[in-house]
VEXZABA-351076 format. One line per field, with one value per residue: chain; x, y, z of N, C-alpha, C in turn. Coordinates in steps of 0.2 Angstrom, whole numbers, plus 5000, padded with zeros to 4 digits. Each point is the difference from the previous one (the first is absolute). Layout:
% residues N
unit = c(A,...)
n.xx = c(X,...)
n.yy = c(Y,...)
n.zz = c(Z,...)
ca.xx = c(X,...)
ca.yy = c(Y,...)
ca.zz = c(Z,...)
c.xx = c(X,...)
c.yy = c(Y,...)
c.zz = c(Z,...)
***
This chain:
% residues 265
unit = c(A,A,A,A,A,A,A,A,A,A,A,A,A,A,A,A,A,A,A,A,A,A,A,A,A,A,A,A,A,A,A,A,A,A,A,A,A,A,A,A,A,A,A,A,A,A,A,A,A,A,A,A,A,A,A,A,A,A,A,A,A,A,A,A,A,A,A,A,A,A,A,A,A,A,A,A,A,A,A,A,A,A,A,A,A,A,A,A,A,A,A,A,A,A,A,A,A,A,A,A,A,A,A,A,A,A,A,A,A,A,A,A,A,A,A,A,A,A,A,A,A,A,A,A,A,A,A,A,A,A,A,A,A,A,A,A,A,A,A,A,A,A,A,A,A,A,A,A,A,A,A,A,A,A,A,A,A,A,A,A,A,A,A,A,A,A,A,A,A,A,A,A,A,A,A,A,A,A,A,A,A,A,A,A,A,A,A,A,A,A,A,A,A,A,A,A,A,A,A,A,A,A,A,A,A,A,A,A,A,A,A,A,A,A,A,A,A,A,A,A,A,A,A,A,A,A,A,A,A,A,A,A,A,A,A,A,A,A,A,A,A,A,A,A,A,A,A,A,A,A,A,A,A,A,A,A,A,A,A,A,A,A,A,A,A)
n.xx = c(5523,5001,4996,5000,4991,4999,4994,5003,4996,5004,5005,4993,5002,5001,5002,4996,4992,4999,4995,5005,4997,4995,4999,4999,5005,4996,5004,4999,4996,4999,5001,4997,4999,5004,4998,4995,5000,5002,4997,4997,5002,5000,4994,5000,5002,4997,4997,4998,5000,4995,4995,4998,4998,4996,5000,4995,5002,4990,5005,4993,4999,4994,5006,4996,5005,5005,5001,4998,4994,5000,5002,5009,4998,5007,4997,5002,4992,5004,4993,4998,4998,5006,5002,5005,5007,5001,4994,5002,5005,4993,5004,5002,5002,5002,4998,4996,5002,4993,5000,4993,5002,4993,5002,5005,4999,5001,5003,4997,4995,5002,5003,5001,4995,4992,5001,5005,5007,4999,4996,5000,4995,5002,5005,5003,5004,5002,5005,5008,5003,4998,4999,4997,4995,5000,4993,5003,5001,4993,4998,5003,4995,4993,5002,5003,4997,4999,5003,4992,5005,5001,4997,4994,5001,4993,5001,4998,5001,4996,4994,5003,5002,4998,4998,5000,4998,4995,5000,5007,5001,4995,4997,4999,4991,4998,4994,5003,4998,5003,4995,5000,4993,5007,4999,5006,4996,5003,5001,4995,4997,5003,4997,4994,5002,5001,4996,4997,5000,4996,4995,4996,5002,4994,4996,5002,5002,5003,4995,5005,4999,4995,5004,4995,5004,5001,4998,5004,4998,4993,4999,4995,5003,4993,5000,4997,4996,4997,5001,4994,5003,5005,4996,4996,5002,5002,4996,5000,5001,5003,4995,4999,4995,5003,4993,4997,5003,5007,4999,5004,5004,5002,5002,5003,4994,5000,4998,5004,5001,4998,5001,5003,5003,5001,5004,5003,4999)
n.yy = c(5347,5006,5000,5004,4997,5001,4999,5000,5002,5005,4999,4998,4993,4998,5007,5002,4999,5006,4995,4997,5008,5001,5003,5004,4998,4996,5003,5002,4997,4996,5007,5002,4994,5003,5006,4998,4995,5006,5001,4997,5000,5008,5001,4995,5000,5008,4996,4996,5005,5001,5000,5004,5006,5003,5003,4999,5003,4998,5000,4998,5007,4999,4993,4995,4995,5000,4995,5003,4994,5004,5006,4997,4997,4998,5001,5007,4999,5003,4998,5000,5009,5001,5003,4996,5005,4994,5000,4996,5002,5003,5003,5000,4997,5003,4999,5002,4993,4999,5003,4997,5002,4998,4999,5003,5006,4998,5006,5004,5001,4995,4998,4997,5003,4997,5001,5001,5001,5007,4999,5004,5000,5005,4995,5003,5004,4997,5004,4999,5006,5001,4994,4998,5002,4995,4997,4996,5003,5003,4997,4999,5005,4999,4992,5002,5004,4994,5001,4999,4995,5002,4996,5000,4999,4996,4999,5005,4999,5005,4998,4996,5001,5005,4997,4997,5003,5000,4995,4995,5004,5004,4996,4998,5000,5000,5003,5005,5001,5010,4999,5004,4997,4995,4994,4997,4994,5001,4992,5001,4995,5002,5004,4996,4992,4999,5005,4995,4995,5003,4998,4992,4999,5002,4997,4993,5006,5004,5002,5005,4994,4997,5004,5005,5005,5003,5002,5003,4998,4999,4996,4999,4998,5005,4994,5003,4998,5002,5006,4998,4993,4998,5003,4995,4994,5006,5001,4996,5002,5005,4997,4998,5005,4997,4995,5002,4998,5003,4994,5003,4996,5002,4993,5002,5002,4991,5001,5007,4997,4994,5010,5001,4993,4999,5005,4997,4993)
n.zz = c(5086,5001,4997,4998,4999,4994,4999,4994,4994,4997,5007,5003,5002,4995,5003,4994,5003,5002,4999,5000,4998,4997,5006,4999,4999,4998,4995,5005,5000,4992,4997,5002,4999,4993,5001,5000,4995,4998,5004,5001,4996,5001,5002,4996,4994,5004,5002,4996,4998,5005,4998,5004,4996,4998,4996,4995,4997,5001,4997,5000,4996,5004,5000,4995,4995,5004,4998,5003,5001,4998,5006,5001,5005,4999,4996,4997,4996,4995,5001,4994,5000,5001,4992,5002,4999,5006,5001,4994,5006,5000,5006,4994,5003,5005,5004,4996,4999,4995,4994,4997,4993,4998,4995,5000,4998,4995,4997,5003,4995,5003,4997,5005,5002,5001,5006,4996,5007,5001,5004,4996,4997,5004,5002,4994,5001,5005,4999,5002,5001,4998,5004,4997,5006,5003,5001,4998,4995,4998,5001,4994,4996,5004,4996,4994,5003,5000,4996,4999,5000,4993,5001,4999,4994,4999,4994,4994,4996,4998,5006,4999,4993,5002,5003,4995,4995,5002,5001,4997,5004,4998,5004,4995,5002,4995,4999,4996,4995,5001,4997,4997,4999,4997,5002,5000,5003,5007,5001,5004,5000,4993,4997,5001,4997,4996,5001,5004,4995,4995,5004,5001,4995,4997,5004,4998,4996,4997,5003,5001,4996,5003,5003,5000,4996,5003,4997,4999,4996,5001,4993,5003,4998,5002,4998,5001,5001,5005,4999,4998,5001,4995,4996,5004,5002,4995,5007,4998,5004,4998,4995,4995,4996,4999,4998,4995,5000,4998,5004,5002,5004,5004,5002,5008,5001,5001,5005,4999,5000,5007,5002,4993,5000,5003,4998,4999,5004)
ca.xx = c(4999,4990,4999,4995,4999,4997,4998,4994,4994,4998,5005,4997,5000,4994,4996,5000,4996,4999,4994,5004,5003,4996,4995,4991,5001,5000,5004,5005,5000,5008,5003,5000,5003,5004,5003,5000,5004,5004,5001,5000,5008,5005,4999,5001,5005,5003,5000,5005,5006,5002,4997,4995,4994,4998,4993,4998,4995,4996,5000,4997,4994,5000,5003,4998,4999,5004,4998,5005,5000,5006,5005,5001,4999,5004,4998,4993,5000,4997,4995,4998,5004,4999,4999,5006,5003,5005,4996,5002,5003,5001,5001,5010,5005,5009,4998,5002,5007,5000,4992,5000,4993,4998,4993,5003,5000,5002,5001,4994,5004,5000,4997,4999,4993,4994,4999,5003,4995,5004,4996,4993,5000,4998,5006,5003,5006,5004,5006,5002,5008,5001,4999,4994,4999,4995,4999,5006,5003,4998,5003,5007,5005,4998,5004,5007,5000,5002,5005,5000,4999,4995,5004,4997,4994,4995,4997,5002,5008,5005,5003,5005,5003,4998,5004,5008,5003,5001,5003,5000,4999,4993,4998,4994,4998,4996,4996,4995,5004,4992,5000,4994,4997,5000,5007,5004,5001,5001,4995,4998,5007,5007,5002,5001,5005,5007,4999,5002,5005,5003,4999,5007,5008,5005,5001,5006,5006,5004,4995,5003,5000,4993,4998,4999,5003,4994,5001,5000,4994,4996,4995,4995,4994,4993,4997,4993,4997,4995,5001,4997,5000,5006,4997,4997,5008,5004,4998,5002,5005,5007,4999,5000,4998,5005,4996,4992,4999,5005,5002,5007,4999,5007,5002,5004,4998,4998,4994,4996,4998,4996,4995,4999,4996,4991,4995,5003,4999)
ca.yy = c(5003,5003,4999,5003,4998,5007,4994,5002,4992,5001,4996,4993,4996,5000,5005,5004,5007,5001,4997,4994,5001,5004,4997,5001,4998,4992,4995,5003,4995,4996,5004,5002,4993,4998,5006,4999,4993,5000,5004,4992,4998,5004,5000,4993,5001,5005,4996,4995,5004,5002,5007,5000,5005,5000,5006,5001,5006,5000,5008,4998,5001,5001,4998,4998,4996,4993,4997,5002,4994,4994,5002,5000,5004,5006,5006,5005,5004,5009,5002,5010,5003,5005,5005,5002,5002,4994,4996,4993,4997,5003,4998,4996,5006,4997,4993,4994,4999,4999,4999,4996,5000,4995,5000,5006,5001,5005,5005,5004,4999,4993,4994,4997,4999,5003,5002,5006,5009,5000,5003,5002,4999,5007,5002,4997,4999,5001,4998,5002,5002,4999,4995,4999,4996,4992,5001,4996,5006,5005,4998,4998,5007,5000,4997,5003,5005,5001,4993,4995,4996,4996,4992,4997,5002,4998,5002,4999,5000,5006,5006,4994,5003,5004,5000,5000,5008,5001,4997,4994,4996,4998,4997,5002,4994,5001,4994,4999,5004,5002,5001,5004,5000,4993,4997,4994,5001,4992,4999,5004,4995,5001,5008,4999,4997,5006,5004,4999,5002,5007,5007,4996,5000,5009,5001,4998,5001,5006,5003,5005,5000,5003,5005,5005,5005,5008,5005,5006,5006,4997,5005,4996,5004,4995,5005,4997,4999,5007,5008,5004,4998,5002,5010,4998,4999,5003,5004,4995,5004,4996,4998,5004,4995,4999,5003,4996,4992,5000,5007,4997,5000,5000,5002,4998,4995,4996,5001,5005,4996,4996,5003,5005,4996,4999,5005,5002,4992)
ca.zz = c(4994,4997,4994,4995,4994,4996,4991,4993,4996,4994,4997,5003,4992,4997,5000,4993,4998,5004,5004,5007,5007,5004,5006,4998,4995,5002,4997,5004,5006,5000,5000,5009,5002,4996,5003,5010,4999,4997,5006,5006,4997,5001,5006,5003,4999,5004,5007,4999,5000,5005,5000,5007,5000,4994,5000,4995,4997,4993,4995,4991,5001,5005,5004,5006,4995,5000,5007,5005,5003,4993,5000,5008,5008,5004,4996,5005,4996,5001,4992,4999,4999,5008,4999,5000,4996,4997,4996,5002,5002,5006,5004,5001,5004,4999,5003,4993,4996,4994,4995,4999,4997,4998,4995,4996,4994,4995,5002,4994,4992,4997,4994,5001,5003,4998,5004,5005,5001,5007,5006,4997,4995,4998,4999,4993,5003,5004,5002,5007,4996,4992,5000,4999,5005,5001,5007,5004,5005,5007,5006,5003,5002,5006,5005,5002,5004,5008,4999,4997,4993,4997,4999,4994,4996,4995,4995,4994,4996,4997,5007,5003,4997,5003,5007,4999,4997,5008,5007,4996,5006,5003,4998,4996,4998,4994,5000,4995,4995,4994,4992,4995,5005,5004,5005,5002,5008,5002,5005,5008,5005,5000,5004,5012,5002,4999,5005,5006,5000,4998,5006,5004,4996,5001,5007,5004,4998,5004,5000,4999,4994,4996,5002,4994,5003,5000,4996,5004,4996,4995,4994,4997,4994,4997,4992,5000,4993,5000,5000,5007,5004,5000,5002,5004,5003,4999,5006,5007,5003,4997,4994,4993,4994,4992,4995,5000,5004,5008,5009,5004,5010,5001,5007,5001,5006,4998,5006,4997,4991,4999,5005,4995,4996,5003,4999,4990,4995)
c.xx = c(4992,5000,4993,5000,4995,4996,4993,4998,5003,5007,5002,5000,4990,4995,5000,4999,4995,4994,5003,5006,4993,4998,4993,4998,4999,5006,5008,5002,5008,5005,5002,5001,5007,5005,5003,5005,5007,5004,5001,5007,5004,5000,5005,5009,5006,4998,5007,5010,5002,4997,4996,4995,4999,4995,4998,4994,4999,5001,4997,4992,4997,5003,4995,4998,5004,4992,5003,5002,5006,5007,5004,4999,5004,4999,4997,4999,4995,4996,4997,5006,5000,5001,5009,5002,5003,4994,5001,5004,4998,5001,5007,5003,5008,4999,5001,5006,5000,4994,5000,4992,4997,4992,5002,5000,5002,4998,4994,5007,5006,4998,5001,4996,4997,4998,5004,4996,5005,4997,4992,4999,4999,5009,5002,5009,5001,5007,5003,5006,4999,4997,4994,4997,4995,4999,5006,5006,5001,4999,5006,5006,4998,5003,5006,5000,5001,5004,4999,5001,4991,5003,4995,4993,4998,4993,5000,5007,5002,5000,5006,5004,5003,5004,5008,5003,5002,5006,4999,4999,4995,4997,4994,4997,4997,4995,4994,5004,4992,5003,4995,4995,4996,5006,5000,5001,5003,4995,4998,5008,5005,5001,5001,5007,5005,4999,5003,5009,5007,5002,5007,5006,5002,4999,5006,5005,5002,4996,5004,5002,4995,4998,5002,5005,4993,5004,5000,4995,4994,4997,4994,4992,4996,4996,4991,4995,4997,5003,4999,5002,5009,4998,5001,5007,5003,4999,5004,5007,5009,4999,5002,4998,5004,4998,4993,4999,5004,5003,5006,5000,5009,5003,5007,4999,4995,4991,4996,5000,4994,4994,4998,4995,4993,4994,5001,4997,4993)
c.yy = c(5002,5000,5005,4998,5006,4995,5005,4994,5001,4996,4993,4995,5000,5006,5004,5005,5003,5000,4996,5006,5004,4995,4997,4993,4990,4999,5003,4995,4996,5004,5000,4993,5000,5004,4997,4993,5003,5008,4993,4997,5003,5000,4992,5003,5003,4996,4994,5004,5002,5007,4997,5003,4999,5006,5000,5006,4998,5006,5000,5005,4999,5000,4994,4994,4993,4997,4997,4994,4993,5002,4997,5002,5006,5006,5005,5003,5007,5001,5008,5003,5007,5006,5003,4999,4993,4997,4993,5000,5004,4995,4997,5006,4995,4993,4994,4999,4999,5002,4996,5001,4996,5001,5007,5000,5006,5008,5004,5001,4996,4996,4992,4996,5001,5004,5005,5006,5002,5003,4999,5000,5007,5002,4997,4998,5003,5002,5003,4999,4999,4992,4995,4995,4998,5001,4995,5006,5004,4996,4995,5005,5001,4998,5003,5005,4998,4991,4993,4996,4996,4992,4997,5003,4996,5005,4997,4999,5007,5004,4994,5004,5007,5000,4993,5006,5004,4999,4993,4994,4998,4991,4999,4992,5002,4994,5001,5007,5001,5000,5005,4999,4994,5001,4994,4998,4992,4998,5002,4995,5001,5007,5000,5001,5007,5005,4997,4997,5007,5005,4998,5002,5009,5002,4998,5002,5007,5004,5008,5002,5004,5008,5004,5007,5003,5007,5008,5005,4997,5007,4997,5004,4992,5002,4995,4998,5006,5005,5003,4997,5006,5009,4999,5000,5005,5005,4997,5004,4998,4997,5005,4995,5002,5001,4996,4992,4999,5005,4997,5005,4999,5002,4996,4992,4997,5000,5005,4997,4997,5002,5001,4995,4998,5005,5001,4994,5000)
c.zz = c(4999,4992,4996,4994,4996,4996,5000,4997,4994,4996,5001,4993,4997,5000,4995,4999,5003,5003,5003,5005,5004,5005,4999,4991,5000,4995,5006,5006,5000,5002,5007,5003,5000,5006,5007,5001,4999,5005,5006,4996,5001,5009,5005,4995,5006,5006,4998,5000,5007,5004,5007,4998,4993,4999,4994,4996,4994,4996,4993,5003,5006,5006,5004,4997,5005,5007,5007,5003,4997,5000,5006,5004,5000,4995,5001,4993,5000,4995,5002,5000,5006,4995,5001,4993,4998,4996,4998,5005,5007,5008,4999,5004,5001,5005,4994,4998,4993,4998,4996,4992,4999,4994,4998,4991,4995,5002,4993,4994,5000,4995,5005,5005,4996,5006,5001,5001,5007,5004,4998,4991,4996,4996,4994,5003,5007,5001,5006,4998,4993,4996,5002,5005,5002,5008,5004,4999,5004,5006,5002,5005,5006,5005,5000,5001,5009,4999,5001,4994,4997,4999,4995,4998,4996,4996,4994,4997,4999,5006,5004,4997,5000,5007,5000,5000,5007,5004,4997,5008,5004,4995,4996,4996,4993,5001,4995,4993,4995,4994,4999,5007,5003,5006,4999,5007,5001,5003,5006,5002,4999,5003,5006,5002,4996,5005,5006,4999,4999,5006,5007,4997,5003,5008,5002,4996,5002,4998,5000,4992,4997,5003,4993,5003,4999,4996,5003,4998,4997,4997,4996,4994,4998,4991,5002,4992,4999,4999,5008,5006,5002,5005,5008,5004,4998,5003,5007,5003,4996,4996,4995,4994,4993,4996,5001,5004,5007,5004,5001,5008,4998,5009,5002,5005,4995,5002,4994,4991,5002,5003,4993,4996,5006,4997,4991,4998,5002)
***
């Protein structure tokens, strides 16, 4: 079994506001301990189930937050970014048997982060079909685009939430719940352990479960904070701008939505 792991910070336990996700930032440090203890739990989770490989991609801002020395041997982690359209998950190809999120979070204009946001902070709503979407969507769909199951995801409570609605099969740790512009976290310890255990549990169950159908049509309209931003993509080839704030992209193939968002988020 090969294993693809995706971790973000911002749905790492104890993580609030956004000086614990900047790099360049000293209150960022725990943040990025938290991140990386909590990737080496999923990491040892997907070994303990059965896994042989493992590959992990830093997907928080630069890409270049977990410490790499803390992670198992048999792990290969992906830091930075090559500029592909798969972006967090670039390099899953069909070789893998499962994805695997980690430090995931709420979707822009959520009320349940202080952190939410979906790609970039230029964006107020994201949606995709009609249905309002979180970066553990858009790349869920990734994976399901070439038939991999998602098997676990850790985050917040309302992106856990979120991805029941989904697909009630996917396994989901909550390790922490926003309020207004607090959060509610467990302890670093406890989230570890749920995680490694969380990630084991869904590996070893029937993992055909957790595949997503792929939808015969996407339609994804962006509404930005800015105007001009919205004027700007509404250039973008096969786009069209709706009104002052939002573009919608509409395609058959799932590839040209994510060719559309590399250059829209």
């Amino acid at each position: 079994m090969k294993v693809y792991i995706s971790a973000d910070i911002e749905g790492v336990t104890g993580v609030t506001h956004w000086d614990e996700t900047d790099l360049h930032k000293e209150e960022s440090k725990a943040a990025r301990d938290q991140m990386t203890a909590e990737v080496v739990a999923a990491c040892e989770g997907a070994l303990s189930a059965g896994a042989k490989e493992v590959w992990v991609k830093d997907s928080h801002d630069t890409g270049r937050n977990i410490v790499a020395s803390r992670l198992p041997r048999e792990v290969r982690l992906i830091r930075g970014w090559t500029g592909h359209p798969f972006s967090m998950v670039q390099e899953l190809n069909d070789s893998f048997s499962a994805l695997v999120m980690i430090g995931y979070h709420s979707r822009a204009g959520a009320a349940t982060s202080p952190l939410a946001h979906t790609m970039t902070g230029q964006i107020a709503l994201l949606t995709l079909n009609g249905r309002p979407a979180s970066e553990f969507m858009l790349h869920s769909y990734v994976a399901a685009s070439m038939g991999i199951p998602v098997a676990c995801l850790s985050g917040d409570k309302g992106l856990c939430d979120e991805a029941a609605q989904l697909n009630p099969h996917i396994v989901t740790v909550a390790v922490k719940e926003g309020i207004g512009e607090a959060t509610v976290n467990l302890h670093p310890d406890v989230a570890v352990g749920q995680i490694k255990e969380g990630v084991a549990r869904a590996l070893k169950s029937d993992l055909s479960l957790c595949r997503l159908p792929v939808p015969e049509q996407f339609v994804m309209q962006v509404r930005y904070r800015q105007p001009s931003r919205a004027y700007q993509v509404g250039f973008y080839p096969g786009a069209r701008q709706l009104d002052e704030g939002t573009v919608e992209f509409s395609s058959e193939s799932y590839f040209e939505i994510l060719r559309f968002m590399l250059f829209a988020t």
